[in-house]
DSSP file (Angstrom, degrees, kcal/mol; ACC not computed):
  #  RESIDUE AA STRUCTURE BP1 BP2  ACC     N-H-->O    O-->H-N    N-H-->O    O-->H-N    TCO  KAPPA ALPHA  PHI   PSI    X-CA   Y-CA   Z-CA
    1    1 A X              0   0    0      0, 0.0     2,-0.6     0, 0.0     0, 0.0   0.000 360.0 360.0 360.0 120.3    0.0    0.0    0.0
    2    2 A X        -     0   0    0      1,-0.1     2,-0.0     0, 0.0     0, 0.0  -0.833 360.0-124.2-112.7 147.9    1.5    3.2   -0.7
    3    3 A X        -     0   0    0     -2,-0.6     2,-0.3     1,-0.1     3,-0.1  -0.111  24.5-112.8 -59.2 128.3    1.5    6.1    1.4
    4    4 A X        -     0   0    0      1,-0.1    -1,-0.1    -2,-0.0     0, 0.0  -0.547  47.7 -86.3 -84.9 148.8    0.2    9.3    0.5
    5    5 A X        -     0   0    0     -2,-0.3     2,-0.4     1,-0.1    -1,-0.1  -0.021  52.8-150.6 -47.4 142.3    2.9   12.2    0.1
    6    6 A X        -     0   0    0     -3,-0.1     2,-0.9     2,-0.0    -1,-0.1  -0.981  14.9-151.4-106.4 129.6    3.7   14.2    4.0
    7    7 A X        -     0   0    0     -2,-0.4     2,-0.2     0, 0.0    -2,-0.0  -0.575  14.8-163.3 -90.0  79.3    4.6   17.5    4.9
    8    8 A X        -     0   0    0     -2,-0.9     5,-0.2     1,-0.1    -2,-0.0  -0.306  23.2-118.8 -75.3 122.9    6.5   17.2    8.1
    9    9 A X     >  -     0   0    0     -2,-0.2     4,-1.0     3,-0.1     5,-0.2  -0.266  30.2-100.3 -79.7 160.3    6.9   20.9   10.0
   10   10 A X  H >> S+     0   0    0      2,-0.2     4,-2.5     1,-0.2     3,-1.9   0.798 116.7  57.2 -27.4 -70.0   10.2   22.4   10.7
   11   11 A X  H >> S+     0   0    0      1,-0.3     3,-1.6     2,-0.2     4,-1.5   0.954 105.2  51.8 -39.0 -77.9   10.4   21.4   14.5
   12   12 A X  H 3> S+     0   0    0      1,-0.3     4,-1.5     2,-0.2    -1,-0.3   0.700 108.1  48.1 -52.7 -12.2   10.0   17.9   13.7
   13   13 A X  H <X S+     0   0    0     -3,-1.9     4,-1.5    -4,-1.0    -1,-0.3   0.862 114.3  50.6 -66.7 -39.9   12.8   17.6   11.1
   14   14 A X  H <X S+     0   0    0     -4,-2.5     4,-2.1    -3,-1.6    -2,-0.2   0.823 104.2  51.1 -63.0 -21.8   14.9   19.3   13.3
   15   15 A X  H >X>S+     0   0    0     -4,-1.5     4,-1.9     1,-0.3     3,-0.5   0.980 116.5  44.9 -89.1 -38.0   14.3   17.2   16.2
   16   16 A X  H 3X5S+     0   0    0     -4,-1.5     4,-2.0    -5,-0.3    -1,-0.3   0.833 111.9  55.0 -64.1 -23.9   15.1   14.0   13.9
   17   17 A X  H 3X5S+     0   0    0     -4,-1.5     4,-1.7     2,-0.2    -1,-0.3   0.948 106.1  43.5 -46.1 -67.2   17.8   15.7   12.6
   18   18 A X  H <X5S+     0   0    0     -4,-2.1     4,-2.5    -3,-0.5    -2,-0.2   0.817 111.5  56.7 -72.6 -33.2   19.5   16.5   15.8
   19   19 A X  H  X>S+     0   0    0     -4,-1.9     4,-1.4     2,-0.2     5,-0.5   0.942 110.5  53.4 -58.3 -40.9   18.7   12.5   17.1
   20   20 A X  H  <<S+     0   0    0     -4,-2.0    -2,-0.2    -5,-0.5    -1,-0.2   0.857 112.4  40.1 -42.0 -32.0   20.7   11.8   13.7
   21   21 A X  H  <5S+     0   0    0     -4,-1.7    -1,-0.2     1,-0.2    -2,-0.2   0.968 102.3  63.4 -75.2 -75.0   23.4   13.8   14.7
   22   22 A X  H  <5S-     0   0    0     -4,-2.5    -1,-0.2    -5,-0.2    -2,-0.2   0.627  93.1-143.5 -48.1 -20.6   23.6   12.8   18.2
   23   23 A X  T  <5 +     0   0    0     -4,-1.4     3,-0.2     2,-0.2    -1,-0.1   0.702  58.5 125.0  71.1  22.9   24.5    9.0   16.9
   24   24 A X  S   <S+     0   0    0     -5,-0.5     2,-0.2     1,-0.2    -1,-0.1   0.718  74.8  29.3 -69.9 -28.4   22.5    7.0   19.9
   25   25 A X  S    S-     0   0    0     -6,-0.2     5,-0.4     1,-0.2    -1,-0.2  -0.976  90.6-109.6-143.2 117.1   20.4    5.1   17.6
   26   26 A X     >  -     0   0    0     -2,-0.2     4,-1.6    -3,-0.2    -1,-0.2   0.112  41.5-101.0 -23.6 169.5   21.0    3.7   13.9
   27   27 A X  H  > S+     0   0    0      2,-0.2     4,-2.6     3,-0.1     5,-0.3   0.692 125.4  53.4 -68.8 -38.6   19.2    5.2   11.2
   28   28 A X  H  > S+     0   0    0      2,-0.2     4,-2.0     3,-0.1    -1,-0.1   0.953 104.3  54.0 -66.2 -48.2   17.0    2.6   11.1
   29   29 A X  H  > S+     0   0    0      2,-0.2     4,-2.4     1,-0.2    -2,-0.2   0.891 114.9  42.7 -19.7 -72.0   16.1    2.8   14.9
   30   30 A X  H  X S+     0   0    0     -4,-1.6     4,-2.2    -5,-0.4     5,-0.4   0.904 110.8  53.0 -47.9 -68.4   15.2    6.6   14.4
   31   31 A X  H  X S+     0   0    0     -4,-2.6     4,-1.5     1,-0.3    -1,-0.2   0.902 114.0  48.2 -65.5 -37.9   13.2    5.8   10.9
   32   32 A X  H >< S+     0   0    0     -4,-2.0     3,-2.4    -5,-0.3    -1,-0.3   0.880 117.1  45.2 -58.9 -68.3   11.1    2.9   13.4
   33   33 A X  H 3< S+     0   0    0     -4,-2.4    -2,-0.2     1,-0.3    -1,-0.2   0.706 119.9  30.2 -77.2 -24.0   10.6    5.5   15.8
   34   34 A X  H 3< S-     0   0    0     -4,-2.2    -1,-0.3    -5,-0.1    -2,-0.2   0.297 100.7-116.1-106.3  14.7    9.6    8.5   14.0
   35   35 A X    <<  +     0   0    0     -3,-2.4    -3,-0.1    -4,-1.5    -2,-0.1   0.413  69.8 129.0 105.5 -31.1    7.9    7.0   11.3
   36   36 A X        -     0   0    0     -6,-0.1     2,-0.8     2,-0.0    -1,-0.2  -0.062  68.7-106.7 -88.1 157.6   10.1    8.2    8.6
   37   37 A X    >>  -     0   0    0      1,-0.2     3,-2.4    -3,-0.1     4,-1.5  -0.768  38.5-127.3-100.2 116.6   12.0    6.4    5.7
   38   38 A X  H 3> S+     0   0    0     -2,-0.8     4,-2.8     1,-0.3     5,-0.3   0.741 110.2  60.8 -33.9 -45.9   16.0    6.5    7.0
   39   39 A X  H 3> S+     0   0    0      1,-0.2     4,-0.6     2,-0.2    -1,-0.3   0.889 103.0  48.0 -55.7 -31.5   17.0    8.1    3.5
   40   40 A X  H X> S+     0   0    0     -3,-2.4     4,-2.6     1,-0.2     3,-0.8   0.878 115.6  50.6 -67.8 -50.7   14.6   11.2    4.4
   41   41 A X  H 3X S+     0   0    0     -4,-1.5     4,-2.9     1,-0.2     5,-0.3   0.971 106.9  44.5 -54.3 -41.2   16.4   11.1    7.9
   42   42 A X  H 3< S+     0   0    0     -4,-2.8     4,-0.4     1,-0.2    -1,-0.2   0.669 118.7  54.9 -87.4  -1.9   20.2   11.1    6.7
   43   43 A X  H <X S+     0   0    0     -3,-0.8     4,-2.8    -4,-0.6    -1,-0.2   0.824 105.1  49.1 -65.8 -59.1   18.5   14.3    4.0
   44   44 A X  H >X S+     0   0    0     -4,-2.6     3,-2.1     1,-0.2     4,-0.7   0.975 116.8  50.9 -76.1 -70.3   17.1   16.4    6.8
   45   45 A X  H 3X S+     0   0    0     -4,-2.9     4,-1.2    -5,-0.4    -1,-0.2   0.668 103.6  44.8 -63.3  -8.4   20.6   15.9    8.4
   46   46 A X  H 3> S+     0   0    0     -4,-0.4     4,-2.1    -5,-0.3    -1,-0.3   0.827 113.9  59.0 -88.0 -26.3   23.0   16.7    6.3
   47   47 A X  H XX S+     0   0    0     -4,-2.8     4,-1.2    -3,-2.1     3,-0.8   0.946 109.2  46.9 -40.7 -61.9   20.3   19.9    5.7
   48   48 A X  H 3< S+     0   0    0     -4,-0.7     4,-0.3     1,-0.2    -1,-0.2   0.781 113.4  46.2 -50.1 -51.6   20.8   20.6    9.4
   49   49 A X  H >< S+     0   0    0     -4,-1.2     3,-0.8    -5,-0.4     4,-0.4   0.910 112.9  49.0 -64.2 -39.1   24.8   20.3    9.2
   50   50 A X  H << S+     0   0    0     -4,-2.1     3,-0.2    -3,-0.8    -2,-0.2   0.836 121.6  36.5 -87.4 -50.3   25.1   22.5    6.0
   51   51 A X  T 3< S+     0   0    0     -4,-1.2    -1,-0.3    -5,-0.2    -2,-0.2   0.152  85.7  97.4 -77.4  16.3   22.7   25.3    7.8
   52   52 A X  S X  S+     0   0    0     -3,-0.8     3,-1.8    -4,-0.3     4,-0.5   0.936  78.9  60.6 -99.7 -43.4   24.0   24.9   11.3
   53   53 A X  G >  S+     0   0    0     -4,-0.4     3,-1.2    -3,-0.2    -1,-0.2   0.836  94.1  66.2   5.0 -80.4   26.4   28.1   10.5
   54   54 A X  G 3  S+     0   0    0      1,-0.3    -1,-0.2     2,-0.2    -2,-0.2   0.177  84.1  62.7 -55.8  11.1   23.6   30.1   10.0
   55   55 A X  G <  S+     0   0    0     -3,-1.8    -1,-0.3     1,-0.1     3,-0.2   0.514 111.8  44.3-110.5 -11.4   22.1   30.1   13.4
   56   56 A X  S <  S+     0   0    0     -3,-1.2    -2,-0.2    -4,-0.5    -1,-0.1   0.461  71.6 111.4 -96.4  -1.3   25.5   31.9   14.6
   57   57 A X  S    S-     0   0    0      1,-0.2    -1,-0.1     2,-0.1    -3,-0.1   0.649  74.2-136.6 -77.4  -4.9   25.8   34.2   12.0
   58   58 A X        +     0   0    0      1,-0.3    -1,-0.2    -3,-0.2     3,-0.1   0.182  63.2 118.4  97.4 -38.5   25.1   37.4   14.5
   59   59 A X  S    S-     0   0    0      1,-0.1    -1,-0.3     3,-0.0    -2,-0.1  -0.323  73.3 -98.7 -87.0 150.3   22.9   39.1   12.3
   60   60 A X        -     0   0    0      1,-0.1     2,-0.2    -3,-0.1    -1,-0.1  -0.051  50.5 -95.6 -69.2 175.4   19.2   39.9   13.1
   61   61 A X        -     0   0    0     -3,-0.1    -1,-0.1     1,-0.0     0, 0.0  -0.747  43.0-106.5-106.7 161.8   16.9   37.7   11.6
   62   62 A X        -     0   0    0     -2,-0.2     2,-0.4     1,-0.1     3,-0.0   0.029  30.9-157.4 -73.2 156.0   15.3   38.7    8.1
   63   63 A X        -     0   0    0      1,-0.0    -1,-0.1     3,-0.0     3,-0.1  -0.990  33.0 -88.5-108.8 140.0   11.9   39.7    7.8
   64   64 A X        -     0   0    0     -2,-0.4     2,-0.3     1,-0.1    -1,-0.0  -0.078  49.5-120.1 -19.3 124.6    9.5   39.8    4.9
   65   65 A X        -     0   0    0     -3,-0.0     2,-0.4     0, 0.0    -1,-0.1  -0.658  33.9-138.3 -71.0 149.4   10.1   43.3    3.2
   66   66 A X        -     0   0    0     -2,-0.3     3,-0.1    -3,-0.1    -3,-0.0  -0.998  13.7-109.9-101.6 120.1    6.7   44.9    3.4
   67   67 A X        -     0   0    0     -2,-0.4     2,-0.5     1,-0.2     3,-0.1  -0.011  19.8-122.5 -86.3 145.8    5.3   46.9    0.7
   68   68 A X        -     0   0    0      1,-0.2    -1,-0.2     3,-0.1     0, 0.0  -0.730  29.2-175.9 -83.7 131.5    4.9   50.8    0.8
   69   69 A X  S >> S+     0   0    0     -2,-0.5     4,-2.1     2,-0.1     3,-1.2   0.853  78.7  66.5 -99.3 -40.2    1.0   51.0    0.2
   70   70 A X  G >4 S+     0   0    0      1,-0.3     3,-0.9     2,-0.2    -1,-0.1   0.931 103.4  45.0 -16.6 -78.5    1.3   54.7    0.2
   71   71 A X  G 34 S+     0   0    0      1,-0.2    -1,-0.3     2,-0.2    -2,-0.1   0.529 110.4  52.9 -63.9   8.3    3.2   54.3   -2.9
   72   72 A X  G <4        0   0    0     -3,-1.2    -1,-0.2     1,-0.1    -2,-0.2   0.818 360.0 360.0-107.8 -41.2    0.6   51.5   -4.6
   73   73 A X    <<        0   0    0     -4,-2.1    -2,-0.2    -3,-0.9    -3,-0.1   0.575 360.0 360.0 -98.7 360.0   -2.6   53.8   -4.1
């Protein structure tokens, strides 16, 4: 039976991410326990390694630019 497509929210990739990381349980372990197919795990974690930088970089974080509505009407 196959499984219809999932969208899984930030948090929870991260926290599987960070289990990935942390190297307590195989891949398969994690993939039993969250549900998940192990390739999706060792994916989210190399995401997580690649961004990990970016949580140090100092700077504030970005916001949506907001459009001058003055200038539109």
């Amino acid at each position: 039976m196959k499984r219809t497509r999932r969208n899984h929210a930030p948090g929870f990739k991260a926290k599987v991410a960070l289990a990935a990381i942390k190297g307590d349980k195989t891949l398969a372990e994690l993939a039993e326990q969250f549900d998940v197919h192990p390739n999706q795990i060792s994916e989210w974690k190399q995401q997580l390694q690649e961004s990990a930088a970016d949580v140090f970089d100092g700077g504030p974080k970005k916001k949506a630019v907001e459009p001058d509505l003055k200038g539109l009407h």
